[in-house]
N, C-alpha and C positions, 0 to 999 in steps of 0.2 A: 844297806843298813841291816844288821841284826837282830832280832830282840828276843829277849830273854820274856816268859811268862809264864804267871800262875793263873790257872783256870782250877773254877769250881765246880763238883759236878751238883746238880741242881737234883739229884736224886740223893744221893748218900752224905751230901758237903766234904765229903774228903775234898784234897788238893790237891792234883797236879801238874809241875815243875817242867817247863818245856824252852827250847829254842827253835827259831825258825825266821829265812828272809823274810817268807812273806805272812803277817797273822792273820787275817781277814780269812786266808785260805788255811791255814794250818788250823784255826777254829771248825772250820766247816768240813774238814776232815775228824776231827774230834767227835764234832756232832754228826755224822754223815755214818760214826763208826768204822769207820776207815782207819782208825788208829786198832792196833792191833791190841796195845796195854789200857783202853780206856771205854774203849766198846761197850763194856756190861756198861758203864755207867753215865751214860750222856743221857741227857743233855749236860751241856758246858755253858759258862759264862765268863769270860774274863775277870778277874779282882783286881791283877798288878802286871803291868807288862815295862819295861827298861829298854831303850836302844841302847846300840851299840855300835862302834862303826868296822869293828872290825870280828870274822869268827872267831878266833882264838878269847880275844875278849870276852865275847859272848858265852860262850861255851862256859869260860874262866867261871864268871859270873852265876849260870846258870846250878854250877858243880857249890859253888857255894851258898846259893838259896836252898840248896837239897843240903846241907849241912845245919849240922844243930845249930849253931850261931845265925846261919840264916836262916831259920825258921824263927826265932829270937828276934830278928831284923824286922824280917817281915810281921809279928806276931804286932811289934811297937809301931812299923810303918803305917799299919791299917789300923792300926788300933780302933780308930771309929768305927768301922767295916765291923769289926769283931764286937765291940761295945755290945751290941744288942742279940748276938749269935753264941751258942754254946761250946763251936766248934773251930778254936781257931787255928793257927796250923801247927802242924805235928803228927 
């Protein structure tokens, strides 16, 4: 299984946009700073994550929450998430 996810940084609230087999650890590489693009600003928390059963898929997927329609997507998916936050994605 694949999945597709959006992680919040709990410092700045920006968003982002990742794939990965396994989340549990690809989180704790985010938070750990072990990610090279997200270091300055962890910690992380997960908001939206998607399986997938296959890479290609996944990937597919991912390329399209990083587009303006998906952030659109995402913007109405959480909607409640965002309801009471100034910062939804974009």
């Amino acid at each position: 299984m694949y999945y597709v996810y959006v992680l919040e940084s709990l410092i700045d609230y920006n968003k982002y946009t990742g794939c990965t087999e396994d989340l549990k650890h690809r989180l704790y590489l985010h938070n750990t700073g072990k990610v090279e693009s997200t270091k300055e600003r962890k910690p992380f928390r997960i908001i939206y994550y998607e399986g997938c059963i296959n890479k290609e898929d996944a990937y597919h997927r991912e390329r399209y929450l990083k587009s303006s329609w998906g952030k659109r997507y995402l913007n109405n998916r959480l909607k409640q998430y965002f309801s009471n936050k100034e910062n939804p994605v974009g």
